[in-house]
Each structure stands twice: as structure tokens, then as C-alpha cells.
N, C-alpha and C positions, 0 to 999 in steps of 0.2 A: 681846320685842323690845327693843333697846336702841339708845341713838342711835351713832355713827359707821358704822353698815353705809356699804356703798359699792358701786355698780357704775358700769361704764363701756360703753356704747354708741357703737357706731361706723357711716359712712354713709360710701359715696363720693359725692361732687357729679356728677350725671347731668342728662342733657336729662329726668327727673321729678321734680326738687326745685330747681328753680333757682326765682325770682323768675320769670323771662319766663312758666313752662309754670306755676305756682301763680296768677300775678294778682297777686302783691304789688309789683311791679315789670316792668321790661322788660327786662332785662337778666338773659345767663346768667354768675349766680353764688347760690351758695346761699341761698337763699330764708331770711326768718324765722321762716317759720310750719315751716317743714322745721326750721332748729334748734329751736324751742321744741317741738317734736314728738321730736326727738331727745333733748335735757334732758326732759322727759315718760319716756319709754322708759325712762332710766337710772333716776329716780326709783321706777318701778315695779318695775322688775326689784330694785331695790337690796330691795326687802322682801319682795316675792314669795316666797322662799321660806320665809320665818316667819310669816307670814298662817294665821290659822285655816279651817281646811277651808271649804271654801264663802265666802270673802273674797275680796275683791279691792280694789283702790283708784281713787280717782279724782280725776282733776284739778279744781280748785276755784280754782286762782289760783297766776300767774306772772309776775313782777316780772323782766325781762330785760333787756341791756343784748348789743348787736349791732355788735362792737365794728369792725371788720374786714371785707371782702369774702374769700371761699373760691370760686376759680375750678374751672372743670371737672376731673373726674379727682381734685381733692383729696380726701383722707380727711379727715374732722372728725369726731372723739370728743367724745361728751359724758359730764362723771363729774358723780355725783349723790353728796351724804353727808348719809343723816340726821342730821340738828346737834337738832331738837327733838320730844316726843312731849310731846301734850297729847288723853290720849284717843284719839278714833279719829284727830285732828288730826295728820297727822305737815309736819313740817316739815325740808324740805334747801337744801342749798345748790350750785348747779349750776353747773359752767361748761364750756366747749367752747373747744376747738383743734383747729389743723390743725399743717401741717408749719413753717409759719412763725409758730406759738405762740398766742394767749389771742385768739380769735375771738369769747366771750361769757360772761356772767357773770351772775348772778343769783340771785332765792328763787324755791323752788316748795311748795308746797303742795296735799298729796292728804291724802285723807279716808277712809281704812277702810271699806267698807259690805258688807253681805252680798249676793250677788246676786242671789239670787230675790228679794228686799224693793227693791232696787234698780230690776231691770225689770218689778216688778211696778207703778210708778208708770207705766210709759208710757202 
């Protein structure tokens, strides 16, 4: 694995991710917890395919910055770039747009772990 991988996940804004229908708000426009689920998504995918057999990752911590409202029907992509690896530690850098530009911005940070070890803690 080496750092700059990168992928980009994309959402349209629906009556299921807006603020009003999540709880984080009353209002329909995209929800935060929907973009930081979106930057999540891209983070993962961005390594997923160099992961050792039986790996996967998981979220640990997300520093985000929600810059903008994204009304119904908008598409909002989020692209992820691993910038650091520390161990199973990896570290990206996330942000998201729509059609009228830089919707969000932030660090994300996921953790390498095997997953029968993983849900074997439950």
C-alpha cells in the first residue's frame, strides 16, 4: 500500500439523507452525518482493493468542516487521498462537492483490522 490512492463516492440528496429525515436538523438539505458517511465510503473504497485477504477497515476519527448547504436532487461526491500510513493507521484527506463547488473538507482516519478478530470482540 502506498499513500496517494484515491477514490471518489458519489450520493444524490433524497428525502433519506437530508437533516430533517436523519435528526440532525429540520431542514431538507444534506445531512452531516450523510456527508461524513459519504467521506467514510470514499476512504474505504480508496484501499479496499490492496487490503490483505480477510481485512477490512474501520473508522476511528473524523475532523470535518460542513461548509455549505446541498439542496434536494443535488449530487455531492466525496474524494478521499491517503496522504499518511502509520501501520495499520492510515490517514486521508477528504472533501466533498456538489455542482456549486467545495461543500466539505476534512481528516479521516481508519484503522486496518482483520475481521474475524474484529467481530469476535462483540
Amino acid at each position: 500500500m502506498e499513500t496517494g490512492l484515491t477514490y471518489s463516492s458519489t450520493v444524490q440528496v433524497n428525502s433519506t439523507n437530508t437533516a430533517l429525515a436523519l435528526g440532525s436538523g429540520d431542514m431538507e438539505v444534506f445531512a452531516t452525518p450523510a456527508l461524513v458517511a459519504l467521506m467514510e465510503n470514499a476512504a474505504m473504497n480508496a484501499v479496499k482493493p490492496v487490503l490483505p485477504e480477510g481485512s477490512t477497515t474501520v473508522g476511528a476519527m473524523i475532523q470535518t468542516s460542513h461548509l455549505k448547504p446541498s439542496g434536494l436532487n443535488e449530487e455531492v461526491t466525496a474524494t478521499a487521498e491517503l496522504t499518511e500510513i502509520e501501520g495499520r493507521k492510515l490517514t486521508f484527506k477528504v472533501s466533498a462537492t456538489d455542482s456549486k463547488g467545495l461543500v466539505g473538507e476534512g481528516t479521516h482516519i481508519r484503522y486496518i483490522v482483520d475481521r474475524e478478530r474484529f467481530l469476535s470482540k462483540l
